[in-house]
Structures are given as structure tokens and as C-alpha cells.
N, C-alpha and C positions, 0 to 999 in steps of 0.2 A: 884256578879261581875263575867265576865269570867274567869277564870283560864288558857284561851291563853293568853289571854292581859298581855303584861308583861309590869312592869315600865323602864319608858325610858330616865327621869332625872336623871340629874350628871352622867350620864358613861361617861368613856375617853376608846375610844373614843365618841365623841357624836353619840347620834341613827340619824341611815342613814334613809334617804326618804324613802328606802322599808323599814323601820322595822316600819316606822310611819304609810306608808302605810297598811302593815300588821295588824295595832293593829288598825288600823278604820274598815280596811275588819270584823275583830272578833268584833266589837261593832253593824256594820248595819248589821253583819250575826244573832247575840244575840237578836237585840232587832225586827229584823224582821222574827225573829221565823223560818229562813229558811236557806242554804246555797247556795242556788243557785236560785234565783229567775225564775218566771216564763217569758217566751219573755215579756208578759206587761208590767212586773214590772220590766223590768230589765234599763231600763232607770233613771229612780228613785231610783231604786238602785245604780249605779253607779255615779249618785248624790250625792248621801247621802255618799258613800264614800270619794269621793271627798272632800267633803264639809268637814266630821269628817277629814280626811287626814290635811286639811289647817288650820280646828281651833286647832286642835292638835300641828302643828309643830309652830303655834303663841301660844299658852300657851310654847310650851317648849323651845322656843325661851326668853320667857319674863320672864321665874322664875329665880328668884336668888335665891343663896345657899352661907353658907360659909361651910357647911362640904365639905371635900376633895375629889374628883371624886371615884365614884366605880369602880373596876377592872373587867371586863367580867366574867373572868375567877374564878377569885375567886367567883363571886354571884351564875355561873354556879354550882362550885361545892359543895356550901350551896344548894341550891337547888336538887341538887342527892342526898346529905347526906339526906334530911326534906325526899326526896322521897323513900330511901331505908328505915329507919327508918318507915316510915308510912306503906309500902309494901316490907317485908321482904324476903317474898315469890317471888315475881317478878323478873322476868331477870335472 
């Protein structure tokens, strides 16, 4: 899986349109081996994100949960901690 792609259920607040749109961009950039298509392909590309964009925000629209919403801020700063701990050197 990408390691951009980040999860987007149960936050409060909910993921906005650009972060849905985002996490399609890094799925049709992953699995079409490229980041920037070429003129041909770039129509198909923009398809395909499109298209991941809408079924995405219909799954996250549809899924129920009873755990209690995640906080940004706090997953943010689980994730600095996972990442200094792993690269201690870094930054």
C-alpha cells in the first residue's frame, strides 16, 4: 500500500473533498507506475481519478462505526512519534 494514502474514516472533522481527492491522486499515481502521465494518457488519468475520488467518498460516506471520532491532531502526533522513533537521525 502507499504510505501517502492516509485513512480517512471517523475523523472529526470529516475528510474534505481535497483530502479524498488526494488519496485517489496517490492510488492512480501507485498503480499507474507514474506521477505525471504522459499528454495521451492524461485523459485516462484524470478519469481514473475522478472515478477512485467518487467511489471513495461513497464507501466513506456508507461505513458505520461506533468507536468515537479520531482527533487530527492527536493521530498527527502518533505518527511523528512512529516516525522519529524509526529515523532518529532525521530532522
Amino acid at each position: 500500500m502507499c504510505r501517502n494514502i492516509r485513512p480517512l474514516n471517523n475523523f472529526a472533522p470529516p475528510a474534505t473533498k481535497d483530502e479524498v481527492r488526494a488519496a485517489a491522486l496517490q492510488y492512480v499515481r501507485k498503480i499507474s507506475g507514474g506521477t505525471k502521465p504522459s499528454q495521451a494518457n492524461q485523459a485516462a488519468f484524470d478519469a481514473a481519478v475522478d472515478a477512485v475520488t467518487e467511489a471513495s467518498r461513497e464507501l466513506l460516506d456508507a461505513l458505520v462505526t461506533t468507536a468515537p471520532p479520531k482527533d487530527r491532531e492527536v493521530e498527527a502526533a502518533k505518527a511523528r512519534a512512529r516516525s522519529a522513533q524509526r529515523f532518529p537521525n532525521a530532522g
